[in-house]
The first five atom37 places (N, CA, C, CB, O) and aatype in JSON, in Angstrom:
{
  "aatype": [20, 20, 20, 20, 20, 20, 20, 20, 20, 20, 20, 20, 20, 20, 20, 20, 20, 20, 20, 20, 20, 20, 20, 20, 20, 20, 20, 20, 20, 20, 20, 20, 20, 20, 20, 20, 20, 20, 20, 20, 20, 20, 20, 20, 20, 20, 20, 20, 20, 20, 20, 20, 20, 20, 20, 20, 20, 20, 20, 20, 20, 20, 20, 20, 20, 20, 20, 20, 20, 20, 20, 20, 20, 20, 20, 20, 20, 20, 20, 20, 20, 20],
  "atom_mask": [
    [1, 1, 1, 1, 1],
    [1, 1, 1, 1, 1],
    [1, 1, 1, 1, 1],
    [1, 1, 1, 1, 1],
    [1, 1, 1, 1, 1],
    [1, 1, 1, 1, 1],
    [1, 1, 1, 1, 1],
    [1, 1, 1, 1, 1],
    [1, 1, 1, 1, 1],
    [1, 1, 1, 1, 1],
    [1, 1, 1, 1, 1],
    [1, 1, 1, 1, 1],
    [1, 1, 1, 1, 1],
    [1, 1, 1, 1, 1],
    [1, 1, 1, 1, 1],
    [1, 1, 1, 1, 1],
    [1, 1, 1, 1, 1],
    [1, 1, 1, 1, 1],
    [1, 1, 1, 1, 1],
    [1, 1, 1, 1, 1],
    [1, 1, 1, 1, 1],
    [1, 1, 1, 1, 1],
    [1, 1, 1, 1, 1],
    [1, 1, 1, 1, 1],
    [1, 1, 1, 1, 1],
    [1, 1, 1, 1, 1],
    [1, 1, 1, 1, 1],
    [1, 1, 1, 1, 1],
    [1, 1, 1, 1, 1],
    [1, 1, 1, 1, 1],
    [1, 1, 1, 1, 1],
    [1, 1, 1, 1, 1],
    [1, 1, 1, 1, 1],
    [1, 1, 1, 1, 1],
    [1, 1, 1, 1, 1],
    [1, 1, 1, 1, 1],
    [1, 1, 1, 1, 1],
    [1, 1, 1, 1, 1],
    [1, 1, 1, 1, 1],
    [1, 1, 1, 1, 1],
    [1, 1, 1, 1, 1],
    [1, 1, 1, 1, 1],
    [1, 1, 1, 1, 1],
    [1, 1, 1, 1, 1],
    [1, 1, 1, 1, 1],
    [1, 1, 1, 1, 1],
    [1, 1, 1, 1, 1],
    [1, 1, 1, 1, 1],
    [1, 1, 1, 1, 1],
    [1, 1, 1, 1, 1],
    [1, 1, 1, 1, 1],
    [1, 1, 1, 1, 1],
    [1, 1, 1, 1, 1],
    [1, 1, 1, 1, 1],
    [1, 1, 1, 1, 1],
    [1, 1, 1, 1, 1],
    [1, 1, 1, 1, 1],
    [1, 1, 1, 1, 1],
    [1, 1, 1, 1, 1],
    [1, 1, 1, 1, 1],
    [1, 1, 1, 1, 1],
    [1, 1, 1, 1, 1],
    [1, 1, 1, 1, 1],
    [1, 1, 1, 1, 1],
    [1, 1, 1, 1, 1],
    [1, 1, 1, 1, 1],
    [1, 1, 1, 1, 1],
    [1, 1, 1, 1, 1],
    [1, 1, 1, 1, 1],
    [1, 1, 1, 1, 1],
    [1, 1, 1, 1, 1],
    [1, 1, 1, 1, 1],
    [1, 1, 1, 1, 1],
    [1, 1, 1, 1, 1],
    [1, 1, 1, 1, 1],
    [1, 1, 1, 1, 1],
    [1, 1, 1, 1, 1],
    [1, 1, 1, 1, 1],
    [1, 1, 1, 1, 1],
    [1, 1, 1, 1, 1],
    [1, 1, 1, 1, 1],
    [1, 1, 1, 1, 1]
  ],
  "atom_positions": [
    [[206.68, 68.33, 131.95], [206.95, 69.13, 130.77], [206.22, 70.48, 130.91], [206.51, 68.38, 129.47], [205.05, 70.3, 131.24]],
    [[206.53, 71.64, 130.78], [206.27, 73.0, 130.8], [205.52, 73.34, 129.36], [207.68, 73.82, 131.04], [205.83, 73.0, 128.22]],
    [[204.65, 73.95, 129.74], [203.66, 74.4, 128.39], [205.01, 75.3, 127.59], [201.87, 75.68, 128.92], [205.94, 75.78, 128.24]],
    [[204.9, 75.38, 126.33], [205.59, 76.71, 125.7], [204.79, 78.18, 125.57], [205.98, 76.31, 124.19], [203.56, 78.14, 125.46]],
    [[205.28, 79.11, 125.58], [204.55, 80.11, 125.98], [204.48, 80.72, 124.69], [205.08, 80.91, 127.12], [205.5, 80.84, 124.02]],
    [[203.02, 81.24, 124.14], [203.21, 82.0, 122.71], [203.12, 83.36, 122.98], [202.11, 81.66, 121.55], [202.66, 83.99, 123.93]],
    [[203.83, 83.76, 121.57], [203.79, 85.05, 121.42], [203.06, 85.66, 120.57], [204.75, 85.42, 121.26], [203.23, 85.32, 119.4]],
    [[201.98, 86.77, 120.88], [201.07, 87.4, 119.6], [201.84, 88.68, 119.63], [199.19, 87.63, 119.82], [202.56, 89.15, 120.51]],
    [[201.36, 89.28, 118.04], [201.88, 90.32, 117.42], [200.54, 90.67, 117.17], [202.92, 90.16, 116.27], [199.83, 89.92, 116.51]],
    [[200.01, 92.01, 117.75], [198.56, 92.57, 118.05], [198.91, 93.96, 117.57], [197.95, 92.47, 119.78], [200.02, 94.43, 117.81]],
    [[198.02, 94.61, 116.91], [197.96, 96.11, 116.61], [196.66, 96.41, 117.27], [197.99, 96.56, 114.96], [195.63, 95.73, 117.25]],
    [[196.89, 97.52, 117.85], [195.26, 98.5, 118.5], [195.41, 99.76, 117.63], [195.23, 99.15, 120.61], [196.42, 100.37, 117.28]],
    [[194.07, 99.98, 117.39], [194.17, 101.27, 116.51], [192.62, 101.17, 115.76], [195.68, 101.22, 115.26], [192.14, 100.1, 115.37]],
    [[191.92, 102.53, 115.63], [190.82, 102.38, 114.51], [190.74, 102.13, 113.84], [190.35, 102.8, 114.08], [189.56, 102.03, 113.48]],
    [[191.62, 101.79, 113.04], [191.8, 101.37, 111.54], [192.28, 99.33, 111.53], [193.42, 102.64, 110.78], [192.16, 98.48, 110.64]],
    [[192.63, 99.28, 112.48], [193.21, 97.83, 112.54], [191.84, 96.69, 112.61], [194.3, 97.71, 114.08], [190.74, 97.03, 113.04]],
    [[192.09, 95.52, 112.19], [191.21, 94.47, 113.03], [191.35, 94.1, 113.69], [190.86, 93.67, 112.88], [192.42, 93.78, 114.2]],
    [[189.83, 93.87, 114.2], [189.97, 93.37, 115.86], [190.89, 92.29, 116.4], [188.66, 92.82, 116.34], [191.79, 91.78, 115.73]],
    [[190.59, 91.95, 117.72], [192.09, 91.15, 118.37], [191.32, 89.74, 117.8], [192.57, 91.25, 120.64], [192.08, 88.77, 117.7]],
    [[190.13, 89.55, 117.47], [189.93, 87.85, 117.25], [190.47, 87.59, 115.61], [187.94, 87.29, 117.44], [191.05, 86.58, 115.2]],
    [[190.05, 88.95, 114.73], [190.44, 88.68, 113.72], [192.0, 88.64, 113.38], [189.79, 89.39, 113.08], [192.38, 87.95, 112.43]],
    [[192.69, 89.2, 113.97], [194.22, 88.98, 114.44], [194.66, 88.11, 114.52], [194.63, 89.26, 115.39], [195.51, 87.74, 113.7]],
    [[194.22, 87.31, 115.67], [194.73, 85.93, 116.36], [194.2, 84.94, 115.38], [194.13, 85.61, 118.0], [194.98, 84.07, 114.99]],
    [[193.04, 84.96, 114.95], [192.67, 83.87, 113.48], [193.54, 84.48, 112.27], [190.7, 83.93, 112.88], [193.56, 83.68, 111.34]],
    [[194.0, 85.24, 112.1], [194.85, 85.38, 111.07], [196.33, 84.59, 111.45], [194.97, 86.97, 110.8], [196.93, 83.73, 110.81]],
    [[196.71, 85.32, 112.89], [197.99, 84.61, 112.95], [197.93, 82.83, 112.85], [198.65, 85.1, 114.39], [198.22, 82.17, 111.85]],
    [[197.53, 82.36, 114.03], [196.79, 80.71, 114.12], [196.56, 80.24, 113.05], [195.43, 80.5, 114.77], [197.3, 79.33, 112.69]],
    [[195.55, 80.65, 112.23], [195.0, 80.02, 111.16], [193.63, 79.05, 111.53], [196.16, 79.22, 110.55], [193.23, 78.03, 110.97]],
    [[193.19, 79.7, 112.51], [191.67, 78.85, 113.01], [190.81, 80.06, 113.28], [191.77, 77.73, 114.64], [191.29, 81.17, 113.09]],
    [[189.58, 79.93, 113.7], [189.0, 80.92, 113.57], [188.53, 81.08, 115.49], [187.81, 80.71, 112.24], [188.08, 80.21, 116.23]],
    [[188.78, 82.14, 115.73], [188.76, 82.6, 117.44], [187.69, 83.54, 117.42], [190.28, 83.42, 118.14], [187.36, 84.1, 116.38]],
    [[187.1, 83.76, 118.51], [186.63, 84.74, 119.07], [186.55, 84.91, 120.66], [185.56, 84.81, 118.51], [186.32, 84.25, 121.67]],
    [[186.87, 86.22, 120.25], [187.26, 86.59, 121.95], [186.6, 88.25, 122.0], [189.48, 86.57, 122.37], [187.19, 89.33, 122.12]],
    [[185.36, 87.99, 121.88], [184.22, 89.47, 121.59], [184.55, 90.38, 123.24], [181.82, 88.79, 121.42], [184.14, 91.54, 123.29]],
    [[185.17, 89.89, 124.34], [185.52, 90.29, 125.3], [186.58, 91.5, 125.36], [185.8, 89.28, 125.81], [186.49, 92.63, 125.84]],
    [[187.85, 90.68, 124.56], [189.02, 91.34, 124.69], [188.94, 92.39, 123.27], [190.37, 90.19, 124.8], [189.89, 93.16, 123.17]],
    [[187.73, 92.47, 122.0], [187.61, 93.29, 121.25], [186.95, 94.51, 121.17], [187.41, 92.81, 120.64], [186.85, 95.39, 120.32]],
    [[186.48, 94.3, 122.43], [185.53, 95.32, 123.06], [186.16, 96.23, 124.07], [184.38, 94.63, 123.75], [186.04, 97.44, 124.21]],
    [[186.84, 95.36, 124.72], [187.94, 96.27, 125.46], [188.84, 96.82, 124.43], [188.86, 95.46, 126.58], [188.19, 97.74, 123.94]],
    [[189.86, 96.76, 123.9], [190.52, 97.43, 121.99], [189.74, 98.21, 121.71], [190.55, 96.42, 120.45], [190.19, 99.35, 121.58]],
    [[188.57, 98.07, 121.54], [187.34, 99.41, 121.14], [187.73, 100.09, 121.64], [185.89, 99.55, 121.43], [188.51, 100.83, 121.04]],
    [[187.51, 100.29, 122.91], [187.1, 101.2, 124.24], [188.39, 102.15, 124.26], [186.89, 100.19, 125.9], [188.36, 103.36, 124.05]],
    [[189.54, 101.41, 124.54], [190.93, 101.78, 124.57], [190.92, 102.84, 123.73], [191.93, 100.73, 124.17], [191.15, 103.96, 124.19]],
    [[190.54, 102.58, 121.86], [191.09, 103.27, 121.39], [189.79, 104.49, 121.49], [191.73, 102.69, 120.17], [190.22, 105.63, 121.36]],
    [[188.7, 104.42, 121.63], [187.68, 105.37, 121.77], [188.45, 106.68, 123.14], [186.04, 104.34, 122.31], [188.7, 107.88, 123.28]],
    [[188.55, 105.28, 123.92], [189.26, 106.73, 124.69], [190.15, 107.49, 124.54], [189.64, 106.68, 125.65], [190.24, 108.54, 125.17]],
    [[190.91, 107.13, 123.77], [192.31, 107.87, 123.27], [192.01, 108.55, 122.38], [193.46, 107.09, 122.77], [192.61, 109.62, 122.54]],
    [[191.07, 108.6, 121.0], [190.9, 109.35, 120.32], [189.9, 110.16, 120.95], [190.76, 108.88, 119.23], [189.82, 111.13, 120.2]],
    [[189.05, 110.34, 121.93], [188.32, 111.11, 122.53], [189.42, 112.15, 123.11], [187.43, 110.36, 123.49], [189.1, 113.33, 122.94]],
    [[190.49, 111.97, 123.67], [191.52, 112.77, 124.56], [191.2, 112.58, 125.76], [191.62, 114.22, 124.39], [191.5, 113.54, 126.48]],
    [[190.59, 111.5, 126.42], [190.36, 111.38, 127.7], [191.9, 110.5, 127.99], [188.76, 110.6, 128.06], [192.29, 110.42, 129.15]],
    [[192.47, 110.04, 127.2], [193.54, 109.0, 128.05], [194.68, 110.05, 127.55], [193.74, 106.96, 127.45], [194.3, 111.06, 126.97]],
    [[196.02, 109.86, 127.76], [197.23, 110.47, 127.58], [197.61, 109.53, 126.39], [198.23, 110.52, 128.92], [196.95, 108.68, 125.79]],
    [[199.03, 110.01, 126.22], [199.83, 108.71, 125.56], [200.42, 107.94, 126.13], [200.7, 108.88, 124.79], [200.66, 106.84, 125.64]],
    [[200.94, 108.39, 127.69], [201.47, 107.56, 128.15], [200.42, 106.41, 128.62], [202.27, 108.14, 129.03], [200.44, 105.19, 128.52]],
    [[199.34, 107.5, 129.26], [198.42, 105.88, 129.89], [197.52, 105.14, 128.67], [196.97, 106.33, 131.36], [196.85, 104.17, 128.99]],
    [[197.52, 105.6, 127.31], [197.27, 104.84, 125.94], [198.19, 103.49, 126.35], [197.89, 105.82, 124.35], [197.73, 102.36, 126.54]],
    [[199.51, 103.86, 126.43], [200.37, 102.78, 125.86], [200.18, 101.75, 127.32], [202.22, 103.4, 125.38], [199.8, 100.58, 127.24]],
    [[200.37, 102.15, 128.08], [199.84, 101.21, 129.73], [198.99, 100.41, 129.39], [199.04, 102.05, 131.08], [198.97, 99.18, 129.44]],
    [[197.97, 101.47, 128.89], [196.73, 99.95, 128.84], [196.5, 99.1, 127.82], [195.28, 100.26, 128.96], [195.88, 98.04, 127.9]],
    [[197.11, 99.69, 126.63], [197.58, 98.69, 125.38], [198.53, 97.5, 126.16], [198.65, 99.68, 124.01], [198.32, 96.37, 125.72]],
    [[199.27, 97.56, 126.96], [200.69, 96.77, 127.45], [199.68, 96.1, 128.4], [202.28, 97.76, 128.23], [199.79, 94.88, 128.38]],
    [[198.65, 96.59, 129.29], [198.33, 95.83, 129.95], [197.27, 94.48, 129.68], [198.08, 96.58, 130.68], [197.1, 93.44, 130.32]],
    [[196.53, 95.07, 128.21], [195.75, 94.36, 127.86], [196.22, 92.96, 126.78], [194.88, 95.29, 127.42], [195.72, 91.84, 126.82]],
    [[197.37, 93.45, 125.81], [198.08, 92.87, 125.74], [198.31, 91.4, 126.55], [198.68, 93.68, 125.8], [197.97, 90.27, 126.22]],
    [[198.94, 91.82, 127.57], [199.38, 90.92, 128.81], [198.04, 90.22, 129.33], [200.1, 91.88, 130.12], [198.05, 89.44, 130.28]],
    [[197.37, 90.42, 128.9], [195.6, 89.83, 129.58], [195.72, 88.97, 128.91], [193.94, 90.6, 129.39], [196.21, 87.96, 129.43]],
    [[195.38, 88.9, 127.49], [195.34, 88.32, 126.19], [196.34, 87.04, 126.15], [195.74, 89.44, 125.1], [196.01, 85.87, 125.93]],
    [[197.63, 87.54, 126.41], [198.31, 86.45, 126.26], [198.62, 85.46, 126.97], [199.06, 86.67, 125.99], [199.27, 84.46, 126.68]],
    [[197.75, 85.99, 128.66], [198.04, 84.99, 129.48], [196.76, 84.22, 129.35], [198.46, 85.42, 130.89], [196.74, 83.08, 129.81]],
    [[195.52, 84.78, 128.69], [194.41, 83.88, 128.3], [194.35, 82.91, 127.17], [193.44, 84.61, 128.1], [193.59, 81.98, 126.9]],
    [[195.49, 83.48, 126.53], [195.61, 81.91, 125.42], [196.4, 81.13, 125.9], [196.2, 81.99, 123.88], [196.07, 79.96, 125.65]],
    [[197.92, 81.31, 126.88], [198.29, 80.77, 127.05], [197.78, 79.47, 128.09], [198.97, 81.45, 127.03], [198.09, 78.29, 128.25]],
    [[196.68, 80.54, 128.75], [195.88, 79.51, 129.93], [194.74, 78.43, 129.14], [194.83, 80.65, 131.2], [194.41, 77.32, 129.53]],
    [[194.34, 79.04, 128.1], [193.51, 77.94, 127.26], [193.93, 78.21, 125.9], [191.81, 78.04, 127.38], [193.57, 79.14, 125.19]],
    [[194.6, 77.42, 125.66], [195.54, 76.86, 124.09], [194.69, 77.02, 123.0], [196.02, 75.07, 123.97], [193.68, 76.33, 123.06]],
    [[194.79, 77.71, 122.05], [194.06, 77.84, 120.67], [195.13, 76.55, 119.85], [194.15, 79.82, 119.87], [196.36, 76.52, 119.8]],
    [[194.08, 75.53, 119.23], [194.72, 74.56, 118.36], [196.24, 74.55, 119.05], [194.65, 75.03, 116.64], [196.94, 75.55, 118.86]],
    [[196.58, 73.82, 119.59], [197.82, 73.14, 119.93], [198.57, 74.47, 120.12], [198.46, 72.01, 118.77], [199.77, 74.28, 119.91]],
    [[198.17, 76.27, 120.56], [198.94, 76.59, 120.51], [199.59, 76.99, 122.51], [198.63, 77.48, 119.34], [198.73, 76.93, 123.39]],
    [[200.69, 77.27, 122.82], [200.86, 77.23, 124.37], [200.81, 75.65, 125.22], [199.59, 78.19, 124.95], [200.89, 75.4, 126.42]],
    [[200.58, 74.56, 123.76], [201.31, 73.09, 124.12], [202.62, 72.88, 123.95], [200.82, 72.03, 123.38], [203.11, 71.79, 124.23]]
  ]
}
């Protein structure tokens, strides 16, 4: 049997909450992942600094993204990616 693969709906941005408070909102359990919220910091620090573009903003939003979801999917929050 093949795990099912989940899907998160994540906002990056200064104004947003972080990716653990996200993922415990979506789930409904409480996560932390002080790793991947620190990287979201950074992201958006650099972008509002003007050191990143928009295009490479959105790259590393897409790439981190893709980090994220292959780390829940690799270790399941509450039954989720079973």
């Amino acid at each position: 049997m093949s795990k099912k693969q989940i899907k998160l709906e994540l906002y990056f941005g200064a104004l947003t909450a972080s990716v653990s408070e996200q993922i415990t909102e979506q789930f409904g359990i409480k996560v932390s992942l002080p790793a991947f919220d620190k990287d979201a910091k950074a992201i958006v620090r650099l972008y509002v600094r003007g050191i990143t573009t928009d295009a490479e903003n959105h790259k590393v939003r897409t790439r981190l993204m893709k980090k994220i979801t292959e780390y829940i999917n690799t270790y399941p929050i509450c039954g989720t990616g079973e």
